[in-house]
C-alpha positions, -999 to +999 in steps of 0.1 A: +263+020+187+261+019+151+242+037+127+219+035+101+224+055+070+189+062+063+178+070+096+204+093+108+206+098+146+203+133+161+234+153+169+251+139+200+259+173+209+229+193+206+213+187+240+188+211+238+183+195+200+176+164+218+149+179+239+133+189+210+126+156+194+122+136+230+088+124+221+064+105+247+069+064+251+038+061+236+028+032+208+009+037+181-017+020+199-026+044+225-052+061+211-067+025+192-067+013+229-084+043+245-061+061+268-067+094+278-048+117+248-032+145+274-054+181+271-030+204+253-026+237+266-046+269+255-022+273+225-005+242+214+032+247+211+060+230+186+074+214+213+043+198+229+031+186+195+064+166+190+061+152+225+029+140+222+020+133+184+018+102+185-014+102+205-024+130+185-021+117+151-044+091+150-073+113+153-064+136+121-060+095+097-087+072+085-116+092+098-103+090+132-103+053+129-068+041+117-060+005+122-019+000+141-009-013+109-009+022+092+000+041+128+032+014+126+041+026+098+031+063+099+052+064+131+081+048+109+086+068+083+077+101+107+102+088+131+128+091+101+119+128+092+124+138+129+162+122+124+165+136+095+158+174+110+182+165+137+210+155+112+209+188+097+202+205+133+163+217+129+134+221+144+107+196+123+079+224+129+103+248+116+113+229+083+104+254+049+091+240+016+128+249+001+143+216+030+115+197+022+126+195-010+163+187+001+145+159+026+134+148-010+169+147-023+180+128+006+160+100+003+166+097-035+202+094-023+194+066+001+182+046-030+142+046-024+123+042-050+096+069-058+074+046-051+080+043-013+094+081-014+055+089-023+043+066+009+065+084+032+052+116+022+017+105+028+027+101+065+042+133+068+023+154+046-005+138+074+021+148+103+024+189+091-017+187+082-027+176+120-002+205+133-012+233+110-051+225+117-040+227+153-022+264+151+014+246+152+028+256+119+006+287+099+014+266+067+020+228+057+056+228+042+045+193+028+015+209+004+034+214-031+059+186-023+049+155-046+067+128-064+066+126-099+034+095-110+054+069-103+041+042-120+033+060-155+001+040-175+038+022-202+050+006-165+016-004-153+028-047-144+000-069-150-007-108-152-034-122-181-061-147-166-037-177-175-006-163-160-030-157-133-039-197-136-004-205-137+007-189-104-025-209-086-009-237-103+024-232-086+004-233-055-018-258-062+016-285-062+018-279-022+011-310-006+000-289+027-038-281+022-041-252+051-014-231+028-020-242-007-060-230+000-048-198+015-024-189-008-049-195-040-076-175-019-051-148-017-048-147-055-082-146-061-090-115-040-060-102-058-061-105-092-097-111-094-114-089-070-086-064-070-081-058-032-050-043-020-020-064-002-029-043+034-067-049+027-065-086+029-038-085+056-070-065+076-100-092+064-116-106+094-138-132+096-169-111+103-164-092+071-174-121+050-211-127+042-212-161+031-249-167+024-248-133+005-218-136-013-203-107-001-172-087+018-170-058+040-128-046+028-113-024+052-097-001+026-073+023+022-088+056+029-124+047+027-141+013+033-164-006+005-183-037+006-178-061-028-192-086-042-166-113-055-171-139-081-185-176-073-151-187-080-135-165-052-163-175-026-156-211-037-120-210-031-129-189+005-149-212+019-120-243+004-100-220+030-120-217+058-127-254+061-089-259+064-084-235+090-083-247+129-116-245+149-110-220+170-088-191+161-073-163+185-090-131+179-069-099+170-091-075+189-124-075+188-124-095+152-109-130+147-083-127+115-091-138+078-059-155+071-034-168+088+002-174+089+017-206+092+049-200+101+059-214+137+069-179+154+032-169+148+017-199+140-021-190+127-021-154+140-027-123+116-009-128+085+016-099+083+016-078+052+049-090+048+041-121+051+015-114+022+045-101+003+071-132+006+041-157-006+028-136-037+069-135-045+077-171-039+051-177-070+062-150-092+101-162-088+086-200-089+066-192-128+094-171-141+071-137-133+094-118-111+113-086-129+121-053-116+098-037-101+069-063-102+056-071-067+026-080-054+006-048-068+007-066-100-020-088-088-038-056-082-035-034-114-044-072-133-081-073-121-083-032-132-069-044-164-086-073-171-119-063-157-118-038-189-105-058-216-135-077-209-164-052-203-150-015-214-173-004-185-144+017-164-169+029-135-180-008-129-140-008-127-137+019-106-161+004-083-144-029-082-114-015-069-128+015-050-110+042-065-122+076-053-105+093-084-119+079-121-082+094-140-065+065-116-090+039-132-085+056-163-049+043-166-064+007-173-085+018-204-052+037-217-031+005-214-056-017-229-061+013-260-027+012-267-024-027-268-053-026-291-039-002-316+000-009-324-002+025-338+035+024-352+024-009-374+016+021-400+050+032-404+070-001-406+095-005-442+076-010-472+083-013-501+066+017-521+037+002-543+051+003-576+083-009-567+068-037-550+043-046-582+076-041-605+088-069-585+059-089-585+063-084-627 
């Protein structure tokens, strides 16, 4: 069978290794779907949280509450830890700060970008938290293990409003209405209302208050309600009136948008999904460089949003940041493309010279 360099497999020969890391056949939907979580025993041992974390988890991310897309990818990047530990034969409860830190390394050598290193580490930073409030581990080996800011306020990617125009341009050429709606729709919660590529893969249909003019978003951490522009409403409702008239529901809600692709023709429209369309534009209007992805779309409404009103709560409330220094970023950038400090030290001339010269 062959293997996959950056998620190594456990140590053929380590049976009792194996054991270890044997984990229930669980899905990260268990728990979403209700199934009895087994009772753990009086003291919960290493081994039993391994075997049953999965069902565990959930209760210790988003309040209780976490949707399957984050479990899916929680049980992902956790899943690569535990083959990680395997690979260098230990115990995951058992891991110190000093291999965290040489997990670190690892994936640095893989080629992941601190970006996505800082993701994983939200997952298992979660993993060690649920175990040490549950007596696994007496400490979390996870708790001074961060990634330096990865995107620093100089690399902060942004689009103006008429690159933003240009990209619903590009989408505005596609001669199928359903997609060219969706797609500009998609763009508007964006770059305009600032939502996050995962919280418009989660809108449903019931989180929109049309006659209000309003949204319920299913964020990141916390949940908000917005109020979006007329021009967003406008271009939701264009949407909507596109769609089919009925519309398999994902649950107990019936999706936002939809994909349109024939192996899951207008079911939930994947985060990736999300991803490949916001990229087809950018690569489309010459947009796409290193390390500009969707996000951009993102971090231009913060941006933009203060160029415009200098008010950074009403920008921290437009894109629900719990922290004001992360909203902060958008007035620094803005300040230093307002003052071209360095403009005061260009070559001159010194004045007399330059009046001799006049002469």
């Amino acid at each position: 069978m062959p293997t996959d360099s950056k998620n190594p497999p456990l140590p053929s020969d380590a049976s009792s290794q194996q054991k270890v890391y044997e984990v229930a056949p669980a899905t990260p939907q268990t728990f979403l779907t209700g199934e009895a979580v087994p009772a753990p025993a009086a003291v919960m041992s290493p081994d039993y949280f391994l075997m049953h974390w999965k069902e565990i988890l959930p209760r210790y991310v988003g309040h209780g509450r976490p949707s399957s897309d984050t479990m899916a990818h929680y049980t992902s990047y956790i899943e690569q830890f535990f083959g990680w530990c395997g690979s260098i034969g230990r115990h995951p409860m058992a891991v110190t700060d000093y291999e965290m830190r040489g997990f670190l390394e690892w994936l640095y050598h893989q080629g992941y970008k601190d970006d996505t290193i800082a993701v994983k580490l939200v997952a298992i930073r979660r993993m060690f938290a649920a175990s040490e409030r549950l007596g696994v581990i007496s400490e979390n080996p996870c708790r001074d293990i961060y990634v330096p800011n990865a995107t620093p306020d100089e690399l902060i990617h942004f689009f103006t409003p008429d690159q933003l125009y240009e990209i619903c341009a590009f989408y505005g050429e596609d001669d199928n209405v359903f997609r060219r709606e969706r797609n500009i729709a998609i763009v508007y919660l964006m770059g305009v209302e600032g939502l996050r590529n995962v919280e418009v893969h989660r809108m449903n249909r019931e989180d929109l208050d049309a006659e209000v003019g309003t949204i319920f978003v299913r964020g990141k951490g916390h949940d908000r309600r917005i109020f979006p522009c007329a021009e967003t409403m406008e271009h939701l409702r264009a949407y909507l009136a596109e769609c089919p008239a009925k519309v398999a529901r994902d649950g107990a809600f019936t999706p936002m948008f939809l994909s349109d692709s024939n192996r899951h023709k207008f079911g939930r429209l994947a985060r990736t999904g999300i991803r490949y369309i916001i990229n087809q534009s950018l690569v489309e209007t010459g947009f796409k460089k290193p390390g500009v992805s969707c996000h951009a779309l993102r971090h231009s409404a913060g941006t933009n949003l203060y160029a415009a009103t200098k008010d950074l709560r009403l920008v921290q409330e437009t894109l629900g940041h719990r922290d004001p220094k992360t909203t902060a970023r958008y007035a620094h950038v803005q300040e230093r493309m307002n003052n071209r400090r360095t403009a005061a030290i260009v070559p001159r001339p010194h004045p007399a010279k330059e009046k001799k010269w006049e002469d």
